[in-house]
N, C-alpha and C positions, 0 to 999 in steps of 0.2 A: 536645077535638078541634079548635076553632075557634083555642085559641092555640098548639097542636103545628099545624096550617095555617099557621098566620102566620108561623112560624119555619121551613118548608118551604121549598126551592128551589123557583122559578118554576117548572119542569121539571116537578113532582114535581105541579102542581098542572094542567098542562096534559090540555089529552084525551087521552084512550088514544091515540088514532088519533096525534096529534104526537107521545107521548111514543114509539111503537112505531116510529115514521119518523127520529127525530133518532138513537136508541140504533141503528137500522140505517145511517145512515150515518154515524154515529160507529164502527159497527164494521166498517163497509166501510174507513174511511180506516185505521185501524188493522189491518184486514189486508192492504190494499194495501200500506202501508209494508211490516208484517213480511215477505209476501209478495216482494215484491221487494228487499228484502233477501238475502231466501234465495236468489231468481233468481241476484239478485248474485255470493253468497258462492259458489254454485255452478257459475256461471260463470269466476270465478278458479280453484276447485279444478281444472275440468274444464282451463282453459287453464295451468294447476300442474304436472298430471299428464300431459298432452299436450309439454310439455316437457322432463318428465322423463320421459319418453318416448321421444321423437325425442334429448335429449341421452343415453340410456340403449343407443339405438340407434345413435347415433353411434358411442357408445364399443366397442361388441362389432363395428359394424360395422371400424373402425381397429383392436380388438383381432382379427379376425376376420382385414384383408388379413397382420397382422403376422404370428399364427402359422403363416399359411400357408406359411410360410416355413421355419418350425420343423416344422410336419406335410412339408412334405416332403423337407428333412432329414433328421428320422426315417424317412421310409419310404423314403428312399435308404439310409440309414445300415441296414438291416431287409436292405432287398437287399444290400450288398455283403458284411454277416456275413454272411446265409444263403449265397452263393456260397461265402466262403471254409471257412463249413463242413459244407455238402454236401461239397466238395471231399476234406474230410477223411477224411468220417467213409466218405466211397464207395473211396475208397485205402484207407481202413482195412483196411478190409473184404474188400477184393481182396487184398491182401496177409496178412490173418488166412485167408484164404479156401484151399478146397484148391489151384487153380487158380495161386495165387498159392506154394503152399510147391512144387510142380511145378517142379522146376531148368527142365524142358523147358520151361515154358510161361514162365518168372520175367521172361525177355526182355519179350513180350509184353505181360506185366502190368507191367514199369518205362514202356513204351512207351503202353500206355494211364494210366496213372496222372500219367503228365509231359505230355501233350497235355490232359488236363483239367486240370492246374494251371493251366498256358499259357496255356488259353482265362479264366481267373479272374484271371490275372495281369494280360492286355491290357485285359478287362473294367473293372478295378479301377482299373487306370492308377496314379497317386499313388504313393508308395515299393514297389510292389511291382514296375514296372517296373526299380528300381534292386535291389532283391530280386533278381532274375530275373537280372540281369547277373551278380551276385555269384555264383549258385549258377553261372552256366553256365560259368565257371571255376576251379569243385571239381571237377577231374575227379580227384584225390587222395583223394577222397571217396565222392563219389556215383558212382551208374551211368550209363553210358556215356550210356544215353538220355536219361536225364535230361539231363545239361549239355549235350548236342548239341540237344535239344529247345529249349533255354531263348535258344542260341547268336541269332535273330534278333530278341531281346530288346535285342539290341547297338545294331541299328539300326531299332529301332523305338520311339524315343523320344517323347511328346507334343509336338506343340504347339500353342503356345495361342494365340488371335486376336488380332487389333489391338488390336478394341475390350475385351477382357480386360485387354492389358496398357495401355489408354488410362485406366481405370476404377480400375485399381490405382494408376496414377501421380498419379490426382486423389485417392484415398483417400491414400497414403503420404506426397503431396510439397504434393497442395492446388492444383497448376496442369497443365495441360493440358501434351502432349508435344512441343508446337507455340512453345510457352511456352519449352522449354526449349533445342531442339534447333532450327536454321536446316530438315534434313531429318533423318527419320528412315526408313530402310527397314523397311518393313514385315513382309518378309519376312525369317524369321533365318537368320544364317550357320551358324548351328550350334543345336544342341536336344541337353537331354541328360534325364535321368532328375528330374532338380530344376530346370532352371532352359535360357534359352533365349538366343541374345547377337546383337542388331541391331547394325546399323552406322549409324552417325549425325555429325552434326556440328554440336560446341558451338554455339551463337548468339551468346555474348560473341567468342570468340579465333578461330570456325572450325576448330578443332584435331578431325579426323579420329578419332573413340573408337571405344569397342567397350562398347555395354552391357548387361550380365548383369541380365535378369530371371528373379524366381521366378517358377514356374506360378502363377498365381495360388490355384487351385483346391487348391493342397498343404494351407495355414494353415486349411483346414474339416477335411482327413481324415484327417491326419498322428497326430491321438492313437488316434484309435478303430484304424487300420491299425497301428501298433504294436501298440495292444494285441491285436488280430488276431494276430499275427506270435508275437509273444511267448507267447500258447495255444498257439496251432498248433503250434512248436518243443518245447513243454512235452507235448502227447502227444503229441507223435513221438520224442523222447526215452522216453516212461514205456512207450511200446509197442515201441518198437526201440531199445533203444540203442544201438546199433554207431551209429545215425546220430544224434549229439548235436552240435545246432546251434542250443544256449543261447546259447554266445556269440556268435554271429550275431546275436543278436535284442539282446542285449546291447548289442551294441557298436554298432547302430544305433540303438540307444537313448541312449549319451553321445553318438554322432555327429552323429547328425541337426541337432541343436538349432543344434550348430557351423554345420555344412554350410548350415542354412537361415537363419543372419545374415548377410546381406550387409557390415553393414557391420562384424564379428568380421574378418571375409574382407577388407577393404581395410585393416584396423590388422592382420593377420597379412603381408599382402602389403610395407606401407609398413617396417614394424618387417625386413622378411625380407631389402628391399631396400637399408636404411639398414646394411645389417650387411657384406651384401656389396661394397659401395661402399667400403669400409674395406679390401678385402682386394685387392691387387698383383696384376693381371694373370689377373684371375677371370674367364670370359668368361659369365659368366652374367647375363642380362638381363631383369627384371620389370616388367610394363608398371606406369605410372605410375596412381596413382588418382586420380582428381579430386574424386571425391564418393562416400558411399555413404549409402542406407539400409537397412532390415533385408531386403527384399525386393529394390533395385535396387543396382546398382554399376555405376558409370560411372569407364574408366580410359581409359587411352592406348590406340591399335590399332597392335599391333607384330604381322604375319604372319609365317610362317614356314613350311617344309616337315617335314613329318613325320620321326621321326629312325632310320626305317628308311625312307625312300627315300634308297634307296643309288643309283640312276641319276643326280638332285641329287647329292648327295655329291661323288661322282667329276669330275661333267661341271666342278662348283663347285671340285673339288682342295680338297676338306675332306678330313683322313686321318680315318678311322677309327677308329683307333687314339688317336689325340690327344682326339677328342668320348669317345670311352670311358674316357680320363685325366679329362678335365675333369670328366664328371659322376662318377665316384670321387671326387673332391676334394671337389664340390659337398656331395654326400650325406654323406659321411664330416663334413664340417665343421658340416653341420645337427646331426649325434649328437654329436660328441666336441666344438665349439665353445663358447668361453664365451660366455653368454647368447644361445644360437640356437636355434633351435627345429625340429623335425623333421617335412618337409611328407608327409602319410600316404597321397598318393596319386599315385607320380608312375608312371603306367602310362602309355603312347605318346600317347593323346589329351590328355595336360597337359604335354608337353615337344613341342616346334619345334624348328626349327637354321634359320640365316639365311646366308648368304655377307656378313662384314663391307667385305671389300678394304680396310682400313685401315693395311696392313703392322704391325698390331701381334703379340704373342707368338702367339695364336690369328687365323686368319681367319678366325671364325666367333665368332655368340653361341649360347648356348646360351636361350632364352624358357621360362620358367617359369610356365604359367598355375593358376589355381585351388587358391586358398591357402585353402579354406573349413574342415581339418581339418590343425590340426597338435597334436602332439604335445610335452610339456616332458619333457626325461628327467633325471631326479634327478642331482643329482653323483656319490654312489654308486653307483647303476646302470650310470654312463659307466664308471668307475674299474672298477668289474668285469666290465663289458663288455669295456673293452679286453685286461683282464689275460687273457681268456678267450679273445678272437680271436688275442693271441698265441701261447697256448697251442697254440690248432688249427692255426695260421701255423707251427709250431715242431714240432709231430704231440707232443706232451705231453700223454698221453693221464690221468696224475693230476692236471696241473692243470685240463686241461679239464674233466674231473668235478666238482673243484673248486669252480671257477670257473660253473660251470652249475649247480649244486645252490646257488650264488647269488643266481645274476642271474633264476632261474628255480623253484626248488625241485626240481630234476631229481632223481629217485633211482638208484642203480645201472643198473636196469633198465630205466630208460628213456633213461638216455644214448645208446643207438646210434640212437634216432631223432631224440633232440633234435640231435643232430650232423650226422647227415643234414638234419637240416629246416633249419639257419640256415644250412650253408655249398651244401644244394641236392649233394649230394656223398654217395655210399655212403658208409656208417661205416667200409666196409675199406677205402678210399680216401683216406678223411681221415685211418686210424689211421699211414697213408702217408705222404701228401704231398696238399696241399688245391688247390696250384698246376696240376697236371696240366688236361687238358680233359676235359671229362664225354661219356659214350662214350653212346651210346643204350639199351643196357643198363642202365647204370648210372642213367638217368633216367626207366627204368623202375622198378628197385628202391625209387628213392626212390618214385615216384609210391604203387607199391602198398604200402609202407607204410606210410604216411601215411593207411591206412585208418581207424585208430582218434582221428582227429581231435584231436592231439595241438597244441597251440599254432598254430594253424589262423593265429588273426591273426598271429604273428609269420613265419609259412611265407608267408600271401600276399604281405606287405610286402616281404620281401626275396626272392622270386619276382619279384615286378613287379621289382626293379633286376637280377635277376638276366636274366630278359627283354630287359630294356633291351640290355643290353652282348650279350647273344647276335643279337638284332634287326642287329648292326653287323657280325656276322662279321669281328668285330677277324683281323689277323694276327699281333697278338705273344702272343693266348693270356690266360691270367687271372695270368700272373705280375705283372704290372705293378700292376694294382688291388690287389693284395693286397701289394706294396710300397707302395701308397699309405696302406691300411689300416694297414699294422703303422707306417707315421710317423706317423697321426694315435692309436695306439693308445698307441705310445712316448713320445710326448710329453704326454699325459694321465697317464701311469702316472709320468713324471718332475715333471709339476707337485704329485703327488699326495704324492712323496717328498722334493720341496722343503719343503713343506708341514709334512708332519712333523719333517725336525728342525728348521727353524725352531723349530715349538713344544716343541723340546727345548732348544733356548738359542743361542748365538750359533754361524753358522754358520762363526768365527773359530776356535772350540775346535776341536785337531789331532781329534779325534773326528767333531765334522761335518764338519770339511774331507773328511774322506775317504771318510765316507758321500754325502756333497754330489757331490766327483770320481766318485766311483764309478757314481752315477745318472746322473751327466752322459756320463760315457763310452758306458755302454749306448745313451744316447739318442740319441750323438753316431753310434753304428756304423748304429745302422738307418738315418739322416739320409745318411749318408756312398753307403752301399749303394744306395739310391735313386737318391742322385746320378748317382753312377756308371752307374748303369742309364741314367736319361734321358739322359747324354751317349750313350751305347751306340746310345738309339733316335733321337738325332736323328742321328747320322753315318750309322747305316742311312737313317734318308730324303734326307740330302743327297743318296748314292750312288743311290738311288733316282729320284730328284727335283732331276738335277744345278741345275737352275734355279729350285730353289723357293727362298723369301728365308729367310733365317735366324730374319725375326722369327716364324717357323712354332714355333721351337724350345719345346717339353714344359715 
């Protein structure tokens, strides 16, 4: 024991009482350290998670303002489906209803059924106001109350705030409106279904424009509202189809997209104006573009008077008759022209007329606004267009048939309306003579046949120029136009058989020589016929007009 003592640590040898005092504060110091330690470690956790905490809450709070955005959105996008189809499914119903099969009561119920679209239409605003306009001019269609219901849809177009289009101009362009323009008027000259046009003046040149903006609020609702439209059309079709109005929803389905690029809309405008600029004594005039983006376009400001204020007109010694020449030429040249393009909307609100006083061939231009849809028409489709319009020009009732089972796929049977629809003209009238003037009767025939919604978009389009030239209460009647027609028909149907024997070989062989002569003749008499007419109509307005200047002359 004495030498296991000796080899002992001091410690080991001390008193109880020291050895029970140092091992206590040797395990005090050692769980102080541990201890705080741990304080430590859990001090960091707690300020870890406190962190990732407040940054956890950052995040939902920033993800929180954002959706809010998206929630309501959504619950706008909840509401304007629900409208449109409550809408429906309450017409349905009225209409599946006895009340509604009742002839007696059927008035009432078109009359209730078209005041609640109405009210879903102005509600909705975004392309259904443009909707609205379209329908309220089926009256070849629909019932009475319906398009007379829809009729204040005309002018009751949106429009949008300053700060809207301040907000879109910093989103699309990056600079403020102030930035761009010396003034801009706040208030716009005009609003329409898609888009709104202030008056303003450059900053660089001072040059006096006219700028077209889009609603802003369109590029949120434009897909869900289509696809709205496009339902809606789809069970109205599958529940009635007398009223099938696919291609309505259709055709503002390739439309729109057009309609809502501004700047498609200033390379249709520039490309439309570079073409006529080429053409002798056109008096047609397109305001100039200066800039465009998809939303904005900024062009030259060219005014003008509407081209049915005849009180203008007259006071100005514009004839009548000559603006109703000019725009036959115009339109005819968009269709039948090489590389031009056909503008798909020219109804009163996109054509002006101005008094020039320049003593040139016309005293007047003709202003062309809103180039946002145009159409390309095939070669072929010209070349059988034309051959067809001759035909009707001519009362050639088997080429007509012909030539429409074409340009169309008309069948037998449905030739007496497709005839009626493109010349606007009863079929026993056209199986006549298509020149004559249309009697009130007779525009009623057409109307109500037209019930079964037969090439609807080709009946509107040439409706709207049909309109036009009536809008002028010309005095020489529709002979003239349609000698305008059958020279721009002629000469397309002669380009089309130069063409051919060309690719038969030289047109030296006595063989083409006198298929070549022969086309040329034809082409030469409608040319000649014309002529002679215009001299015809400008000796009547000299005598008319002992003092008017000659450069007046057709």
């Amino acid at each position: 024991m004495k030498a296991l003592r000796s080899i002992t640590p001091n410690y080991y040898r001390a008193p109880r009482s020291c050895l029970y005092s140092n091992n206590y504060l040797l395990g005090s110091r050692l769980f102080s350290t541990a201890y705080a330690t741990e304080i430590a470690r859990r001090t960091q956790k707690k300020l870890l998670k406190r962190r990732i905490f407040w940054a956890v809450g950052a995040a939902v709070g920033a993800g929180a303002i954002t959706l809010w955005d998206d929630v309501q959105h959504a619950a706008e996008a909840v509401q304007r489906s629900s409208r449109v189809l409550q809408a429906l499914v309450t017409n349905m119903y009225e209409y599946e209803g006895d009340e509604g099969r009742r002839q007696a009561n059927l008035k009432a119920c078109h009359q209730r059924c078209a005041d609640r679209t109405l009210r879903v239409l102005e509600k909705n605003g975004s392309i259904y106001i443009k909707l609205g306009q379209h329908l309220s001019s089926m009256n070849y269609l629909l019932p009475l109350e319906w398009t007379q219901t829809f009729v204040p849809l005309q002018d009751k177009c949106p429009v949008s705030t300053y700060e809207a289009i301040e907000a879109m101009f910093i989103a699309d362009t990056g600079q403020l409106i102030s930035s761009l323009f010396d003034d801009f008027d706040q208030v716009p000259i005009g609003a329409a279904s898609l888009a709104q046009v202030h008056l303003a003046t450059m900053k660089d040149t001072g040059l006096r424009v006219a700028v077209k903006v889009q609603h802003p609020a369109l590029q949120e609702w434009v897909p869900l509202d289509l696809a709205l439209t496009r339902f809606t059309f789809a069970m109205l079709k599958y529940f009635f189809p007398a009223y099938d109005l696919d291609w309505l929803s259709n055709e503002m389905e390739q439309s729109l997209p057009q309609e809502l690029n501004f700047a498609l809309e200033g390379s249709n405008a520039r490309r439309t104006r570079r073409h006529f600029s080429l053409i002798r004594d056109c008096p047609l005039v397109i305001p100039d573009v200066i800039w465009g983006r998809k939303r904005i376009l900024v062009m030259e400001y060219i005014a003008g008077h509407r081209i049915d204020d005849l009180t203008y007109l007259d006071a100005s010694r514009i004839d009548r008759d000559e603006v109703s020449a000019a725009l036959a030429r115009i339109f005819n040249e968009m269709i039948f022209g090489d590389n031009c393009s056909l503008h798909c909307d020219p109804h009163g609100g996109n054509i002006a007329l101005r008094y020039n006083g320049l003593g040139r061939r016309h005293n007047f231009d003709i202003i062309l606004y809103d180039h946002g849809l145009y159409r390309e028409i095939p070669l072929q489709l010209k070349r059988d267009y034309a051959k067809l319009w001759l035909a009707v020009i001519d009362a050639d009732e088997n080429s007509m048939r012909k030539y429409a089972h074409r340009v169309a796929g008309i069948l037998d049977e449905q030739f007496p309306l497709f005839a009626s629809a493109i010349t606007g003209r009863d079929y026993r009238a056209v199986s006549r003579s298509v020149v004559s003037a249309r009697s009130k009767e007779e525009k009623k025939v057409i109307s109500d046949a037209m019930g079964e919604g037969l090439l609807q978009q080709l009946v509107q389009l040439l409706g709207q120029a049909r309109s036009l030239d009536e809008s002028l209460k010309t005095r020489a009647g529709p002979v003239r136009n349609f000698m305008i027609l059958a020279r721009y028909c002629s000469r397309t149907i002669f380009q089309e058989q130069v063409e051919v024997i060309r690719s038969q070989g030289s047109t030296l062989w006595p063989r083409n020589m006198f298929r070549l002569f022969a086309a040329w003749t034809s082409y030469v008499r409608v040319e000649a016929k014309l002529v002679i007419y215009e001299w015809y109509i400008f000796v009547r307005r000299i005598a008319r007009f002992p003092g008017f200047s000659s450069s007046a002359r057709a």
